[in-house]
C-alpha positions in Angstrom: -18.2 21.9 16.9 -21.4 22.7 15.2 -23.9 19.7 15.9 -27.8 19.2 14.9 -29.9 16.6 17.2 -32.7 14.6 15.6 -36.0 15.1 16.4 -39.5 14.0 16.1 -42.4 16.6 14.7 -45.4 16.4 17.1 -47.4 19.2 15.7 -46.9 22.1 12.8 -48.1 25.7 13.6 -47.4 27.6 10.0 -43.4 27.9 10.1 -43.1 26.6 13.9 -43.1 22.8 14.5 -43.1 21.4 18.2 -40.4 19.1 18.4 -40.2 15.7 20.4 -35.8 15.1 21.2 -36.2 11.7 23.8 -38.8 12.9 25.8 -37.8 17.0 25.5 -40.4 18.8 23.5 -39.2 22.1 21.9 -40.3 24.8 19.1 -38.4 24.6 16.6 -38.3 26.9 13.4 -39.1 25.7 10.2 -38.1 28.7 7.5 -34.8 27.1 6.6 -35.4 23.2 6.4 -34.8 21.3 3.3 -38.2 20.2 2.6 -41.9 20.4 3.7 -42.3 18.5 7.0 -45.6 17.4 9.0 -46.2 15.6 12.2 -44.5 12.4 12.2 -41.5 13.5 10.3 -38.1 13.6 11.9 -35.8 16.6 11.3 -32.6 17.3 12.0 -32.4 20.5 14.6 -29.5 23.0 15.1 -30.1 26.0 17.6 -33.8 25.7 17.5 -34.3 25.5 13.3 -34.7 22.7 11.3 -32.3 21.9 8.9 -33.2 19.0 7.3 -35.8 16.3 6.6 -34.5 12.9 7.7 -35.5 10.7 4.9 -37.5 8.0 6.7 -35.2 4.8 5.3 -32.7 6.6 8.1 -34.6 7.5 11.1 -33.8 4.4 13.0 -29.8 4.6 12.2 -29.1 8.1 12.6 -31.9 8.0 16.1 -29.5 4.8 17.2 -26.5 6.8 16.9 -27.6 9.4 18.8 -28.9 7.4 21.2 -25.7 6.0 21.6 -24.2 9.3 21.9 -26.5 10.3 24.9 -25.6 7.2 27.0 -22.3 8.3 26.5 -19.6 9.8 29.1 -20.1 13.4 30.2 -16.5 14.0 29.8 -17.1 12.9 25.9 -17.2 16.4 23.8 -19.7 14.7 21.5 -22.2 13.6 24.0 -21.7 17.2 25.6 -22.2 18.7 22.4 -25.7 16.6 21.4 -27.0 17.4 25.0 -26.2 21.4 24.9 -28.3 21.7 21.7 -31.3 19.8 22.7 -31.0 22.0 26.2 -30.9 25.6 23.8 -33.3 24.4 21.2 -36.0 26.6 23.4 -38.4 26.8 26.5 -40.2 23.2 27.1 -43.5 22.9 25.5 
């Protein structure tokens, strides 16, 4: 299963953003994303790019459900699933 994990943009560098996922700050890529993003924007992250531009009238659903999804059961594939990609998004900045 193929998963993206929301995040929040901290800071954009030309075509690199840093990345805020609950706490976890990552570089993510921005060469592929839907639209033009800047700090305060949330983005949708899959193996380190961003894929899309959360349109703000759904941050706090989709963040919910994730959040949700992190609280959830190790054994869950899901909640495995969300955790692996915010752990191979990239080094900690």
């Amino acid at each position: 299963m193929c998963l993206g994990v929301p995040g929040k943009v901290i800071e954009v560098n030309d075509i690199v953003a840093t990345v805020d996922f609950w706490g976890v700050r990552r570089p993510v890529m921005l060469n592929i994303v839907d639209a033009p993003v800047e700090a305060g924007d949330y983005v949708l992250v899959h193996v380190g790019f961003a894929i899309r531009k959360i349109p703000p009238e759904d941050v706090e659903e989709t963040l919910a459900f994730y959040d949700s999804l992190l609280r959830g059961d190790a054994e869950d594939l899901m909640s495995n699933d969300v955790r692996t990609e915010m752990q191979s998004s990239g080094e900690d900045t």
